[in-house]
N, C-alpha and C positions, 0 to 999 in steps of 0.2 A: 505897637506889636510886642505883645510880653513873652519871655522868652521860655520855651519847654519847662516842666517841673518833672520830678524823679524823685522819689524817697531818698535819703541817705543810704550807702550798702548796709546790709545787715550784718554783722559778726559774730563771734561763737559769743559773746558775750552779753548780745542782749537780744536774743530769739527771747520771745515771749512765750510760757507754757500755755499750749492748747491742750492739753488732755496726749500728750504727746504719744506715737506708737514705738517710738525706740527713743531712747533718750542714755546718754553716752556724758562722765562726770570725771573729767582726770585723768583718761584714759592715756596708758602708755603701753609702749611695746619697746623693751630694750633686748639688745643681744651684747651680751656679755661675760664674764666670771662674776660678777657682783651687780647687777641691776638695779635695785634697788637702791644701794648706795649709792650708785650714778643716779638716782633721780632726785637724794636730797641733795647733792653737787649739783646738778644742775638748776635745780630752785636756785641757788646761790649765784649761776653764774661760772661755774669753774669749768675749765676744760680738763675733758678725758678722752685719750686715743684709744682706750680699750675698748668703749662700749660706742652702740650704733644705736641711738633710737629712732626707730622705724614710725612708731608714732608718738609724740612728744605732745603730754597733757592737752587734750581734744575736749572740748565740752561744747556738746550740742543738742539738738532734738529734730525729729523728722512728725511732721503731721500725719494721721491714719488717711489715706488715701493720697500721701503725697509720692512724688518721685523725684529721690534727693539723690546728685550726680557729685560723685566726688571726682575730679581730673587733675590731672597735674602731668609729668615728665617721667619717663621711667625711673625707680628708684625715690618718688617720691611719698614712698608710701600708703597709697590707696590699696594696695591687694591685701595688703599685712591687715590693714584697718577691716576692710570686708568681714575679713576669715574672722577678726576679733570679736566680732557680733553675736557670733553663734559658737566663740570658742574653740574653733576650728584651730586657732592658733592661741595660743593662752597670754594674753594681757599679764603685761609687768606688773601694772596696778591702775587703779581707778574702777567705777563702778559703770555697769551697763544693763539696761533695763526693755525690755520688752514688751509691750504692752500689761505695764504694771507689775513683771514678773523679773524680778532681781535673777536674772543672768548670771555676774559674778557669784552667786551664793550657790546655784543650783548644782546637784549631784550629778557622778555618772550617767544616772538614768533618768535623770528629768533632761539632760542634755542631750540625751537622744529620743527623748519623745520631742522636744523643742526641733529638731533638728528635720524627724519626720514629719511631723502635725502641722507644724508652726511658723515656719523658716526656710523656705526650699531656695535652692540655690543653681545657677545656670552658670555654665563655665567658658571658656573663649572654646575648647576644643570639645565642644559636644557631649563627650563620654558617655557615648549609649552603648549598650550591649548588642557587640555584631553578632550573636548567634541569636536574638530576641527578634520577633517582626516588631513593624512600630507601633502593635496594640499593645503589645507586651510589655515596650521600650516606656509606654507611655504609661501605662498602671501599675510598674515597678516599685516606686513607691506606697500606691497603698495593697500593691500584694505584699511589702515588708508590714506592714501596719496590720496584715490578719482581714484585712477584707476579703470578701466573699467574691469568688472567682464572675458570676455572673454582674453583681453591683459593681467592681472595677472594672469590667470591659466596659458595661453602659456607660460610666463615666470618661472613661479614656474613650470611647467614641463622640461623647460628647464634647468633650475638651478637643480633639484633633479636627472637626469640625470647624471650634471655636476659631483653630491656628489656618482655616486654610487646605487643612490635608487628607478631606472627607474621599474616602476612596483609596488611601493608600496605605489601608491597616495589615496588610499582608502582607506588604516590603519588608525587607531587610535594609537596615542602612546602609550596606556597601550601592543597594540598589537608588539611593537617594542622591540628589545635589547635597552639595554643602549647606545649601539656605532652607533644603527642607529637611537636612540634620538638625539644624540649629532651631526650626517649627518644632521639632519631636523632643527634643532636651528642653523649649520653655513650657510645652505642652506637660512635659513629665511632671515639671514642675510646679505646674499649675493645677492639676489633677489632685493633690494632696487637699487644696482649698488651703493653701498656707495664706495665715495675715501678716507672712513680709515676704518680700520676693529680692532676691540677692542675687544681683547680677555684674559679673566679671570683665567687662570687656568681650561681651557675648557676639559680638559681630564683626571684632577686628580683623578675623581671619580672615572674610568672607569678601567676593568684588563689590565695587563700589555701588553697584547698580540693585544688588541682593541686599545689599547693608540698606540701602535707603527703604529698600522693602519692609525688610523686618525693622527698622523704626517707625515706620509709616503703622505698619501692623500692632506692634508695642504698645504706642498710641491710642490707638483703635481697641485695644484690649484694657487699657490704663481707663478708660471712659466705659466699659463694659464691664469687668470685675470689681475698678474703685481697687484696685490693690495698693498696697503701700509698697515699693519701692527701693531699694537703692543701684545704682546702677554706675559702675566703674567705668572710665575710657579717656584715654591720654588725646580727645579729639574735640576741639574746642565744638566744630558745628554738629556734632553730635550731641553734647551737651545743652547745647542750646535748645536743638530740638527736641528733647526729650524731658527736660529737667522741669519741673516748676521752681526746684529753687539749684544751684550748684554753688559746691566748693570747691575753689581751685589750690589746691595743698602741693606744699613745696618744704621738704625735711620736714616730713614729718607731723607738718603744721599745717593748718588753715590759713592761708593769706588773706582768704575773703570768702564770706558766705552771702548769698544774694539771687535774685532772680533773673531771668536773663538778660535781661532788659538793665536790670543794675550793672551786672556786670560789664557789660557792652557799653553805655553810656559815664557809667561813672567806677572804672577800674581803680582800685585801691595802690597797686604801682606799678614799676615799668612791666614787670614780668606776669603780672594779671593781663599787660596794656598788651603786650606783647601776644597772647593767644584771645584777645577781644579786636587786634587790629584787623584778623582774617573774618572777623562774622559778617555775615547776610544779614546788616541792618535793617533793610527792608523787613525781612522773614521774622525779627527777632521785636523792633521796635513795636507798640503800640500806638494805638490812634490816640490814645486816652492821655498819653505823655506828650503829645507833639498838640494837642489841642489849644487854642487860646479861643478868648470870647470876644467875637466883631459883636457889629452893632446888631443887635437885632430889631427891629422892623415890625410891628403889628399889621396884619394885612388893612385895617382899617386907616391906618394911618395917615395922612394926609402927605402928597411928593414933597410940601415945602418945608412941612417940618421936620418931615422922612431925611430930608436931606438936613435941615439943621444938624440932627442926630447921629445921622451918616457921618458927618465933618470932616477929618482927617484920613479916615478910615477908605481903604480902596473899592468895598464894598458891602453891601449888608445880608446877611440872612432875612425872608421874609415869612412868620413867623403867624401861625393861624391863633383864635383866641386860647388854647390848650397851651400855645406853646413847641407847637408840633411844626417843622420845617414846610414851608409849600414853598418855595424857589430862591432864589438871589436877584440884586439888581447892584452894577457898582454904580460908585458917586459917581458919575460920572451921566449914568441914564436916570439916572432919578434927579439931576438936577436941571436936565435937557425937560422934564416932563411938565407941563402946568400944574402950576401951586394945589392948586385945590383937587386933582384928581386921587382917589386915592390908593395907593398903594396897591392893596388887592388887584383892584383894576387895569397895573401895567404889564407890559409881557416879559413875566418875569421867565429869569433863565432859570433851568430845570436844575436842581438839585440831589446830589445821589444820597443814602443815609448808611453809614457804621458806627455801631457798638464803640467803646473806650477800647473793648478789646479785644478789638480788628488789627492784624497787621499791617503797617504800610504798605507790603506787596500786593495785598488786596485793595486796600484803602486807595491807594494813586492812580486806579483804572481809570477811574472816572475823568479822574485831572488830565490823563492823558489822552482821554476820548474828546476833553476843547471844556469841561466845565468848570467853573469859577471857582467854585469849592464843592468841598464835601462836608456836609454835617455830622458832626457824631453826636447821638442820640442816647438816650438812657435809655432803662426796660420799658417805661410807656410810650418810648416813639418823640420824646417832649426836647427839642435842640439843649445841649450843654455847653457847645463849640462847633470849632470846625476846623478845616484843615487847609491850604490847599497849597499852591507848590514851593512858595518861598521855605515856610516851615518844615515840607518834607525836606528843601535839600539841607535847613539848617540841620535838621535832624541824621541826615547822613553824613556830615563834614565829621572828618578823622579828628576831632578833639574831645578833648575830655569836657564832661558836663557842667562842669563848675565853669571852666575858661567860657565856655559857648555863653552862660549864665551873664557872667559877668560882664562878655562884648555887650550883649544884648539887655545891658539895663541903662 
């Protein structure tokens, strides 16, 4: 039984350039009388009680369509880093890049067409205009842009739609929940057609039952628009849910950058370990990482060699000539069966099929309905592995990946 595999975590240091949509080189944020000077002390290592740096040389990059979760602790720096994106808050130094457009260099007014066009941005506390209804609320932005009063309401009904809130263009916000506040503020912001979307901690405020909505919906929208992302929140299973890849930043710094599944299974140290011990492994783990390859089984196969083959193994997948799952049988029926019958021909136990990237929550239905395993399959349907319950609980045991790695060779 060979044990789970998992990439290495990824770090700021060795993300590989895709054609990247925000990409971020040395980036600092100090507060101080002399900043700068506290940044070539700290290259060196020296200590200074005057100055704070809020972000402490950051080098990274975010894929176009990706949704990259920065988290950590209050005071860790994530809000500072957001607003530095779009210069909301002005960078000590380092360079920042947006879809191929130098950031750091751009004027007054390329910052605010970037800010309007380009960039929209969603905050924890709403900030909609209570004297606006929420068609108005929602076409705000491109009524600042100079659009045409007819073309931004079509839009902004289009968009409000998109969130959910078809029907409620002539509220006022005082007349709304909080969750269909917080619909109307990504709605705003999604109205612009911006190519990044910057989000604050957008659901903290909200109960827990509204909050899983609006990530659920997020989701749902991240698969519909393909928006690029970044998205703030001091909430580990938040992150997980939402993130394709997350940073979890502590002073200022990146501790670790990685996907959820890295993070979770192979935590870089204790205080990564520390907000990865509360995840919903189920939710977070894939099938594709907990996979090993039994025997597989050609249905033509002869029980006696089937069993040769079988050997040690507790049982086998049985395997049509493509390669495509048709049942299980363990060692144990297939060596009760006469030699010469063959394989296809025994009543083999029925088999369920998932994707590499099916989560366990899904994936263990079947184990728990009484079957042997479950296959997981590539895009033609053709078996890769499989799974079934030993490896799901190794895969849930509170250890780090290496240790689990190591018992298990």
């Amino acid at each position: 039984m060979t044990a789970p595999s998992i990439e290495d975590p990824v770090t700021t240091n060795n993300i590989a350039s895709r054609g990247a949509a925000v990409s971020c080189e040395g980036l600092w944020k100090v507060y101080g009388p002399r900043p700068e000077k506290f940044i070539e002390s700290a290259r060196d290592g020296s200590r200074d009680d005057e100055h704070t740096a809020a972000v402490r040389d950051l080098s990274f990059e975010i894929a176009p369509g990706e949704t990259f979760v920065v988290m950590g602790l209050s005071g860790s720096g994530k809000s500072t880093l957001i607003r530095c994106l779009t210069r909301l808050i002005e960078p000590t130094g380092g360079k920042i890049t947006i879809d191929g457009a130098s950031v750091t260099d751009m004027s007054t007014e390329e910052l605010r067409n970037l800010r309007r066009n380009s960039a929209a941005m969603v905050f924890q506390h709403f900030g909609l205009l209570p004297h606006r209804r929420v068609l108005d609320n929602t076409a705000y932005g491109l009524e600042i842009n100079g659009t045409p009063r007819a073309e931004r309401e079509a839009r902004a009904r289009e968009i409000l739609e998109l969130v959910g809130l078809q029907g409620w263009e002539r509220k006022y916000p005082a007349e709304l929940s909080g969750g269909m506040r917080q619909r109307v503020g990504l709605a705003r912001a999604l109205a612009v057609n911006p190519r990044l979307l910057l989000l604050d901690e957008p659901f903290s405020a909200l109960d827990p039952l509204i909050r899983r909505e609006l990530q659920d919906e997020l989701l749902r929208l991240a698969n519909v628009v393909k928006q690029t992302s970044v998205f703030i929140t001091h909430d580990m299973s938040e992150a997980l849910k939402v993130g394709d890849r997350i940073a979890v930043m502590r002073d200022g710094e990146f501790v670790q950058v990685g996907t959820p599944e890295q993070i979770v299974l192979s935590p870089a140290d204790d205080y990564v370990r520390r907000f990865a011990g509360e995840a919903p492994r189920l939710r977070v783990v894939q099938s594709g990482t907990v996979a090993f390859k039994p025997a597989f089984v050609p249905v033509g196969m002869l029980a006696g060699e089937a069993s040769r083959a079988v050997a040690d193994d507790e049982y086998a997948l049985v395997v049509d000539e493509t390669g495509r799952p048709k049942g299980a049988l363990s060692s144990a029926e297939i060596r009760l069966q006469p030699a010469t019958v063959p394989v296809g021909e025994l009543p083999l136990r029925q088999v369920a099929t998932v994707t590499p990237g099916t989560c366990l929550e899904e994936a263990v239905r079947p184990l728990a309905d009484g079957h042997l395993a479950v296959a997981v399959v590539d895009g033609h349907g053709v078996a890769t592995g499989a799974i079934d319950r030993a490896h799901v609980i190794q895969a849930l045991v509170d250890q780090p990946h290496e240790e689990r790695a190591a018992s298990a060779s």
